[in-house]
C-alpha positions, 0 to 999 in steps of 0.5 A: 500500500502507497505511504501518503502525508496529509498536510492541513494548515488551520486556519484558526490558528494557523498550526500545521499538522502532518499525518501519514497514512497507508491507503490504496491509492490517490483518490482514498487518500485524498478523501481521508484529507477531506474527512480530516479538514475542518471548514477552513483548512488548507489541504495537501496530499502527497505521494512521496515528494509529489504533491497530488491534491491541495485545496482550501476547504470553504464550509462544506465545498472546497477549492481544489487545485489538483494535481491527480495526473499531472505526471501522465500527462507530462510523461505523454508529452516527452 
């Protein structure tokens, strides 16, 4: 199982907190971070040293800025 790290800055307090987990793939743990955050909170998921999802979570909808297959598609173009 892929190691991931979730990555939430607060927003009332602005403190980072880092949590690792093991899921079965992106989309999982993307939806760990989601269950994670609280309204407010910047999100980042990573895989290693890729960064596949940040968002910024508006109460009850978010933002996102994802990056989930960025590397295909810039391996398809080289």
């Amino acid at each position: 199982m892929p190691s991931y790290d979730i990555r939430l800055r607060k927003r009332r307090d602005g403190a980072k907190l880092i949590y690792r987990i093991n899921e079965t793939n992106d989309l999982a743990a993307i939806c760990a971070a989601r269950n994670a955050a609280e309204s407010g909170d910047t999100v980042e998921v990573w895989r290693g040293m890729q960064c596949i999802y940040v968002a910024q979570e508006h109460g009850g909808f978010s933002m996102p800025w994802s990056l989930v297959g960025l590397s295909a598609s810039m391996r398809s173009n080289a």
